[in-house]
C-alpha positions as CSV (number, residue, x, y, z in Angstrom):
1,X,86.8,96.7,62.7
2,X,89.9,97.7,63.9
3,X,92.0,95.6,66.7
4,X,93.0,98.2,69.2
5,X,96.7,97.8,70.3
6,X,98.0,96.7,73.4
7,X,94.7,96.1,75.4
8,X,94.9,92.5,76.1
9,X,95.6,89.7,78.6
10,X,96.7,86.3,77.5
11,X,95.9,83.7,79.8
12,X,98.2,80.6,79.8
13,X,96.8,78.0,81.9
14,X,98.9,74.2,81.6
15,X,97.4,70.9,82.4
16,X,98.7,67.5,82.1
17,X,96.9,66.7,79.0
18,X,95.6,70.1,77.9
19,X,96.2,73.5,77.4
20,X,94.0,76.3,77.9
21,X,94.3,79.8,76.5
22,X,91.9,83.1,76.9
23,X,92.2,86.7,76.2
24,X,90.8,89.4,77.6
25,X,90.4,93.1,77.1
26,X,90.8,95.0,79.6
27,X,89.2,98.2,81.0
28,X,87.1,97.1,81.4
29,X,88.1,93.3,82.1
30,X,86.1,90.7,79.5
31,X,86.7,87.9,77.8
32,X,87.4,87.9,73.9
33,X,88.1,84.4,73.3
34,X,88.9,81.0,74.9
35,X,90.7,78.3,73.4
36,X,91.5,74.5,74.4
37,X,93.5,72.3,73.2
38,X,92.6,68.7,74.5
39,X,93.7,64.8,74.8
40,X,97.7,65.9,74.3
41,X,99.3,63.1,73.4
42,X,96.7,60.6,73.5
43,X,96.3,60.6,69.4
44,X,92.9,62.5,70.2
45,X,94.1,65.9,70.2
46,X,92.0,68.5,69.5
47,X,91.9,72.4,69.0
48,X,89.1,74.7,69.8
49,X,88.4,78.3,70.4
50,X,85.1,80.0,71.0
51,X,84.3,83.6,70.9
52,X,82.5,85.6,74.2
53,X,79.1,84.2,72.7
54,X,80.4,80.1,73.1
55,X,80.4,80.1,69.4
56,X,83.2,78.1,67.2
57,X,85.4,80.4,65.5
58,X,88.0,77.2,65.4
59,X,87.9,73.4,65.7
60,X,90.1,71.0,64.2
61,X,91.6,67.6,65.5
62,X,95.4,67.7,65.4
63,X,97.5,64.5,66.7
64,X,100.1,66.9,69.6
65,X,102.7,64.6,70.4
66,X,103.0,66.4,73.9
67,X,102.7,70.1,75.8
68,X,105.3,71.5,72.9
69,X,103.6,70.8,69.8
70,X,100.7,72.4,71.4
71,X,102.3,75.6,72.4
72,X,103.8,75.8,68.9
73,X,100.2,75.0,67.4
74,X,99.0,78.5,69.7
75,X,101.5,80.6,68.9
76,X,101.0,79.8,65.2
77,X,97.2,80.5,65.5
78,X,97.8,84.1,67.5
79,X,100.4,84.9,64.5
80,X,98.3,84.0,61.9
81,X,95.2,86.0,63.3
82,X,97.4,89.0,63.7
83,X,97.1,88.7,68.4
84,X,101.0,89.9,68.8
85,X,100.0,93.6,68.5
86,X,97.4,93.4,70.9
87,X,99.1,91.8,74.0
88,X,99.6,93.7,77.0
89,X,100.5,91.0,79.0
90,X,100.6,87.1,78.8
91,X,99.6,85.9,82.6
92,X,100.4,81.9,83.4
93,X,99.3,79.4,85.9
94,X,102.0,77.9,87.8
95,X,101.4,75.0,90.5
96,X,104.2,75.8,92.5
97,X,106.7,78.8,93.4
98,X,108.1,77.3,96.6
99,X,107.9,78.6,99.5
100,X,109.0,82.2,99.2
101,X,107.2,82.4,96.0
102,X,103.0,83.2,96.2
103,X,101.7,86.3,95.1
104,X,102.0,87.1,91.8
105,X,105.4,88.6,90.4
106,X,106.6,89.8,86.8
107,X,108.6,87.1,85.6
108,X,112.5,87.7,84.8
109,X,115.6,85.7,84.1
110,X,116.3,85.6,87.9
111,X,112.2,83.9,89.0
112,X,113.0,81.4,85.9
113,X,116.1,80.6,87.5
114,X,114.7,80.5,91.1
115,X,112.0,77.9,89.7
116,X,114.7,75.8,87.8
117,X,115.5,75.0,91.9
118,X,111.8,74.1,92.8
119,X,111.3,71.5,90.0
120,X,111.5,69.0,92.6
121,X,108.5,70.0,94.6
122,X,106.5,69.5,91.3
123,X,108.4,67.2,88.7
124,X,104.9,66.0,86.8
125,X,104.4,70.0,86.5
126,X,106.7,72.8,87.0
127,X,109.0,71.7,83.5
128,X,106.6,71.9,81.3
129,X,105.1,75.0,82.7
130,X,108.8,76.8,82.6
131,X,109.3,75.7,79.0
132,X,105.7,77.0,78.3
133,X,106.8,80.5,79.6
134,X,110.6,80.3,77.6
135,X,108.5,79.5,74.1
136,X,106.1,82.6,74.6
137,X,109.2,84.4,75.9
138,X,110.7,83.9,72.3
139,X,107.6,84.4,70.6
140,X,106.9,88.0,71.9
141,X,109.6,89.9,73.2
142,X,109.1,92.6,75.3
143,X,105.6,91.3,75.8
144,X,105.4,91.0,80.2
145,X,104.7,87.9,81.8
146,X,104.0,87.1,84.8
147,X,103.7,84.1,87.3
148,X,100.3,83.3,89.4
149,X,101.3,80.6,91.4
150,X,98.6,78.3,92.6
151,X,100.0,77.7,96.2
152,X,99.3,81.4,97.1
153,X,95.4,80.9,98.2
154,X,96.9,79.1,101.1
155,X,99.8,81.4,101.9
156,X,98.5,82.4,105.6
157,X,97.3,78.7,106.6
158,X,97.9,77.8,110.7
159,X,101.2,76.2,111.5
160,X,99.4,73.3,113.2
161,X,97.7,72.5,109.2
162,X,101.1,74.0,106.8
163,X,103.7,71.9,108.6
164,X,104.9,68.3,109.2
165,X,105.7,66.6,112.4
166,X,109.2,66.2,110.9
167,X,112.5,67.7,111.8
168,X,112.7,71.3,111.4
169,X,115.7,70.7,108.8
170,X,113.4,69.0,106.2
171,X,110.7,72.2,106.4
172,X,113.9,74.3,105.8
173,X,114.0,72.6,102.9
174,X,110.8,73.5,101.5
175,X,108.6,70.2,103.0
176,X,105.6,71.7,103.8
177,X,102.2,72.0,103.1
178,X,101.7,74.3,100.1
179,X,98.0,73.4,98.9
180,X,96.7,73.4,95.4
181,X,93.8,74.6,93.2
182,X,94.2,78.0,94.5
183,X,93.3,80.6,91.9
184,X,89.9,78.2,91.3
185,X,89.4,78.7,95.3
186,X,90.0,82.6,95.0
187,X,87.8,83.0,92.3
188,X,85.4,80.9,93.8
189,X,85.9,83.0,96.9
190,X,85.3,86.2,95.1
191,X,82.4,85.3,93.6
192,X,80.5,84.7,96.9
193,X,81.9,87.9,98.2
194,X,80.4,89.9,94.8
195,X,77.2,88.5,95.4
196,X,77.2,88.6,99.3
197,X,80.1,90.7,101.3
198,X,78.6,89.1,104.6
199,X,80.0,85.5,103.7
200,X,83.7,86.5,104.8
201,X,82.0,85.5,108.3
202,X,80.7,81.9,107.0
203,X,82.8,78.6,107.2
204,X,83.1,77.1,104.0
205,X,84.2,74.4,102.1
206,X,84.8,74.2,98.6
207,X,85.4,71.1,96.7
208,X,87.4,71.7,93.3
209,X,86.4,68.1,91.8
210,X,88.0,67.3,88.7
211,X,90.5,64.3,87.6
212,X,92.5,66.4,89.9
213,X,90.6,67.2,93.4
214,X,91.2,68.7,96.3
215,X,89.3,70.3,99.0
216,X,89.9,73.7,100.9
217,X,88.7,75.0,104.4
218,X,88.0,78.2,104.2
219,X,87.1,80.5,107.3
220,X,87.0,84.1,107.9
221,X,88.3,84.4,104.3
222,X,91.5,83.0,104.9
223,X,92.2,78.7,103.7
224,X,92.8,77.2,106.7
225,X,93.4,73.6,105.7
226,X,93.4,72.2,102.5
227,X,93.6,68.3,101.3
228,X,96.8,68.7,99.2
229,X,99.9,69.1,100.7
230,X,102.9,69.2,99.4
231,X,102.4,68.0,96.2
232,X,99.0,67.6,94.0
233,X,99.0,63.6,94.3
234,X,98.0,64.0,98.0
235,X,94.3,64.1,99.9
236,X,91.3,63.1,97.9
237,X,91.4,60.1,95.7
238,X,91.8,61.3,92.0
239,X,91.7,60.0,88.1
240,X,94.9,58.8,87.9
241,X,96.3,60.1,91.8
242,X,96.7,57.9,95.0
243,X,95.6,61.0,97.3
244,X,96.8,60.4,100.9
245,X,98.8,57.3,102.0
246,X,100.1,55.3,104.8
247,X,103.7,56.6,104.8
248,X,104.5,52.7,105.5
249,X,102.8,52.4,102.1
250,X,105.6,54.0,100.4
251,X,108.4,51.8,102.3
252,X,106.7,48.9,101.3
253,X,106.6,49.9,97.5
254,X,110.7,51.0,98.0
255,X,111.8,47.7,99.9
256,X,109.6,45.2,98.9
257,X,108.4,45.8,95.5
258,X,111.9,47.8,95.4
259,X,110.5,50.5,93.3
260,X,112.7,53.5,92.1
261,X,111.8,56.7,93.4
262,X,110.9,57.9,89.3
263,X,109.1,54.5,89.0
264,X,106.9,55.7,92.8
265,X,106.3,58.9,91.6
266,X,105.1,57.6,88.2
267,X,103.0,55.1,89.8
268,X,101.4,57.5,92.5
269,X,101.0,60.4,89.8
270,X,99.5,58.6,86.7
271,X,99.0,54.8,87.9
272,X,96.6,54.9,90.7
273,X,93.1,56.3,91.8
274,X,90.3,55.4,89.8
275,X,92.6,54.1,87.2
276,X,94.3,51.7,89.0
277,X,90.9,50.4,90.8
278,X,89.0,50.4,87.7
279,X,91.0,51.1,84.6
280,X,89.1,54.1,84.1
281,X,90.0,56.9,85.0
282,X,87.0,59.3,83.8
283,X,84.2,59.9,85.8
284,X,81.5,60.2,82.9
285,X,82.8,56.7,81.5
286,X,82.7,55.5,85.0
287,X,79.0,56.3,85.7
288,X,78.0,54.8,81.9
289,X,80.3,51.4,83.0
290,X,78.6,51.2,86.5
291,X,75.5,49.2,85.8
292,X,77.9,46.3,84.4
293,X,81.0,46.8,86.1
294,X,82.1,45.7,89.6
295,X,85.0,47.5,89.1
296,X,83.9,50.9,88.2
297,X,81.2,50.5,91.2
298,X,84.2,50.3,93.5
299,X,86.4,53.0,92.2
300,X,82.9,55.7,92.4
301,X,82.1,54.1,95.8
302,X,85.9,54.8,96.7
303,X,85.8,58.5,95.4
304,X,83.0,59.2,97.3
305,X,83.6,57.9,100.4
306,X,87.0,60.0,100.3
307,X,84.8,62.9,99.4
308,X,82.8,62.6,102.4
309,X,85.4,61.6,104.8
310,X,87.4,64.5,103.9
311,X,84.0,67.3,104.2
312,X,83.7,65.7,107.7
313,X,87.3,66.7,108.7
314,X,87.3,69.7,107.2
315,X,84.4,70.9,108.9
316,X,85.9,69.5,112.4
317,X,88.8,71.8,111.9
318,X,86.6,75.0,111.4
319,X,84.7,73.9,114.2
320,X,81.5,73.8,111.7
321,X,79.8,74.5,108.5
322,X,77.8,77.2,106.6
323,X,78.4,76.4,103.2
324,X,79.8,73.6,100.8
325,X,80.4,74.4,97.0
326,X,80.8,71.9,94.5
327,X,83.2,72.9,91.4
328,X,85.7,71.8,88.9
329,X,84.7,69.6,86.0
330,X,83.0,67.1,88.3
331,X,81.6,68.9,91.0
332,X,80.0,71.6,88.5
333,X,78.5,68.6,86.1
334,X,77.7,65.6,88.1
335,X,74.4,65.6,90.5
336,X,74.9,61.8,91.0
337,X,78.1,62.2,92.6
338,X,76.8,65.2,94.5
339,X,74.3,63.1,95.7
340,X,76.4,60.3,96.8
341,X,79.3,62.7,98.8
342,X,76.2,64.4,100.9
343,X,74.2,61.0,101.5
344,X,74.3,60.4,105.0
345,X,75.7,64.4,106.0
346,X,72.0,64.9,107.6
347,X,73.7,65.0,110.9
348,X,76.1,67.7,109.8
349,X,73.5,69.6,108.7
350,X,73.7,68.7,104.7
351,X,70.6,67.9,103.2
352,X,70.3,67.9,99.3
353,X,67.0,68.4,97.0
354,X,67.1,66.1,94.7
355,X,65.0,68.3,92.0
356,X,67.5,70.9,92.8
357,X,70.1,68.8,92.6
358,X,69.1,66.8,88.9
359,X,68.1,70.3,87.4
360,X,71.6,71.7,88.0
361,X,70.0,74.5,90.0
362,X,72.9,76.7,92.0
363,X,71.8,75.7,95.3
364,X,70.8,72.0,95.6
365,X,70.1,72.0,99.2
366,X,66.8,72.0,100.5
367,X,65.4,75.3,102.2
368,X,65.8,73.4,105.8
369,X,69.3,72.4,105.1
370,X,71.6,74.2,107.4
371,X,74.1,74.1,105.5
372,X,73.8,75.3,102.2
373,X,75.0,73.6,99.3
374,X,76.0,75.5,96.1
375,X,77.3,74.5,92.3
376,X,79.7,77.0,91.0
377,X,81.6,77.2,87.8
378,X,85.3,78.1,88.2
379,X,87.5,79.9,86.1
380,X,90.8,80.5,87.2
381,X,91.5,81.8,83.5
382,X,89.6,85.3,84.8
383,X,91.4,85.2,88.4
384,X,95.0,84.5,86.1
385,X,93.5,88.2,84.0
386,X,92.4,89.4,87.1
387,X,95.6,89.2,89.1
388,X,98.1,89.9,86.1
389,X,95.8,93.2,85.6
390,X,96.4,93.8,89.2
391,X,99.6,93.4,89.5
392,X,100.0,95.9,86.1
393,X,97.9,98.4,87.2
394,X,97.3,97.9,91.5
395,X,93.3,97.5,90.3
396,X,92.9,94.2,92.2
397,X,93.6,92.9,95.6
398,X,95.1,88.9,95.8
C-alpha cells in the first residue's frame, strides 16, 4: 500500500525521562502510530511503538545516555521506515512560553530566540525541549513546526489566583502564575464538552496525577486556579517534587544549610516528594512496599493528604463542586489512591463506590454522590495534533 504524501502530524511530546512520539493523519484526524521511548538515562531505556490497534510494530531496550540519544534514536527510526515524505507538520509540547507566549504559534528563528530568554522560568525543561526542536529542525527542513505551550490552558486566570503579592517590578519580570499540565486539562476539557455541551456550566476539578501532579479549577470553561504556579515543582506533592513550601523554607536551605541556588533547585526538582520521604519515588512500587514499609506508608499518606487538601481549596474558590476527574498515569490507574484522596469528602458531597471504583468503571461515584467522580484517560499527544492542525488549517478552536 502506498504512503500518501504530506498528510501527517508528528507529535513531539518531552519528559524528563521519556520521550513520546505519535503520528496522525489528518482529514480526517487519527492516530497511525505511537511510540515511547522510556527510563532515559537510567540504563533501562527502552523503545516502543504500537500501531492504531496497541499492537507492537517495535520494541527493543537501548541504554540512551540522555534526551539526545533518544531524539537521534527517532529520527533514525522515521528515516529508516521512509516517515520524512509524509510529514505535514511536526507539533511539540513546550512547558513554558513566558508570559506573552500561549496559544500556539509556527515556530521561527525569532520564537527560538524569544525562548533562549525564558529558560530561566523552566531550567529542568525548556533546554532540552529547544534542542529537541533544533535536531528535528535539521532533520526535515522545510517541514513546519510549531510550539503548543503548556501554560496556555490558564491564559485568562483571575488576577487575584495569576499574581503574587510581590512588587509589581518582579511580575514585570515574568513572576507569575503560569500553571501547568494544560494541553492534558484541554483535552480533558473537550472531552466532557463532546459527550455533554451542558458541562461548560459545571464546576470542575480535574486532577492530572502522575510523578508530576497538579490540579486545575475549572469553571464556566475557563481554569480559574491551578496548583502550579510558576514553575512545575509547586502545589501537590510529587515523585521527585517538593510541591508548595514555606517561603522561610527556602531561606533556611540558602542561609543555614547554605545551599546554591543550582544545588535548591536540584534538590526541590529531583530530590524531594516521595523520594526524599521514602526513597521511592513510584507510586506502584510504593503501594507493593506499603505493607512492610513505614516509610512508603508515610510518603502515600503524605500524597494523599495533599490531594485532598488541595480538592478542598479548590472547590472553595469556585464556590463549589459538580465534578472531580481523576487522570494522568496515577489518577487513570490507581483506585486505591482514588479511594484514599475522596475518604472523608462526604461532606463536600464526594462519595465513591467502591465496585465502581476497583473495576475501573468511568464514574466511580455512587448514584447519590453529588458530586460526580470520573476516570479519564488523557492524551495531550491528540490536543498537540489537534491544535497544530488548527493552527494549519483554522479547523480547531484553542
Amino acid at each position: 500500500m502506498t504512503k500518501q504524501r504530506n498528510n501527517g502530524i508528528l507529535v513531539i511530546n518531552c519528559g524528563s525521562s521519556s520521550l513520546k512520539f505519535s503520528l496522525y493523519n489528518v482529514a480526517p484526524l487519527l492516530p497511525e502510530w505511537s511510540g515511547n521511548v522510556s527510563h532515559i538515562g537510567s540504563g533501562k531505556g527502552k523503545l516502543e511503538i504500537k500501531n492504531r490497534q496497541h499492537q507492537l510494530i517495535e520494541s527493543r531496550s537501548v541504554n540512551f545516555k540522555d534526551l539526545d540519544a533518544a531524539v537521534k534514536e527517532v529520527i533514525r527510526w522515521l528515516k529508516d521506515n521512509d516517515h520524512q515524505d509524509r510529514l505535514l507538520a511536526i507539533g511539540h509540547r513546550l512547558v513554558q512560553g513566558g508570559p506573552e507566549h500561549r496559544q500556539p504559534e509556527i515556530i521561527t528563528p525569532q520564537l527560538l530566540k524569544t525562548l533562549d530568554g525564558f529558560v530561566y522560568l523552566a531550567p529542568n525543561h525548556l533546554p532540552d525541549e529547544l534542542k529537541t526542536i533544533k535536531a528535528f529542525q535539521a532533520a526535515f527542513p522545510g517541514t513546519p513546526q510549531v510550539a503548543c505551550f503548556d501554560t496556555a490552558f490558564h491564559k485568562d486566570m483571575p488576577a487575584c489566583a495569576k499574581y503574587y503579592p510581590l512588587p509589581k517590578k518582579y511580575k514585570d519580570m515574568g513572576l507569575l502564575k503560569y500553571g501547568f499540565h494544560g494541553l492534558s486539562y484541554q483535552y480533558i476539557l473537550q472531552e466532557l464538552i463532546a459527550e455533554d455541551p451542558t458541562v461548560i456550566k459545571k464546576k470542575i476539578i480535574i486532577a492530572h496525577l502522575g510523578n508530576g501532579a497538579s490540579m486545575a479549577a475549572i469553571k464556566s470553561g475557563i481554569s480559574v486556579d491551578t496548583t502550579m504556579g510558576i514553575s512545575p515543582v509547586g502545589g501537590l506533592v510529587m515523585g521527585t517534587r517538593s510541591g508548595d513550601l514555606d517561603p522561610g523554607v527556602l531561606l533556611f536551605l540558602l542561609k543555614q544549610a547554605q545551599l546554591t541556588p543550582n544545588q535548591l533547585d536540584e534538590l526541590l526538582s529531583k530530590n524531594s516528594g516521595l523520594k526524599a520521604i521514602a526513597g521511592i519515588s513510584d507510586m506502584q512500587e510504593l503501594l507493593q512496599a506499603e505493607p512492610n514499609d513505614p516509610k512508603a506508608v508515610a510518603a502515600l499518606t503524605v500524597f494523599c493528604y495533599a490531594a485532598k487538601k488541595f480538592i478542598g481549596a479548590l472547590a472553595a474558590a469556585m464556590g463549589g463542586l459538580d465534578l472531580l476527574v481523576f487522570t494522568g498515569g496515577i489518577g487513570e490507574n490507581s483506585a486505591v489512591i482514588h479511594e484514599r484522596i475522596c475518604k472523608d469528602l462526604e461532606f463536600m458531597g464526594i462519595i465513591l463506590s467502591k465496585t465502581k471504583n476497583e473495576k475501573h468503571a468511568p464514574r466511580i461515584s455512587k448514584k447519590r454522590s453529588r458530586v460526580m467522580v470520573r476516570v479519564i484517560p488523557t492524551n495531550e499527544e491528540l490536543m498537540i495534533a489537534r491544535l497544530t492542525d488548527g493552527l494549519l488549517n483554522d479547523k480547531y478552536k484553542s
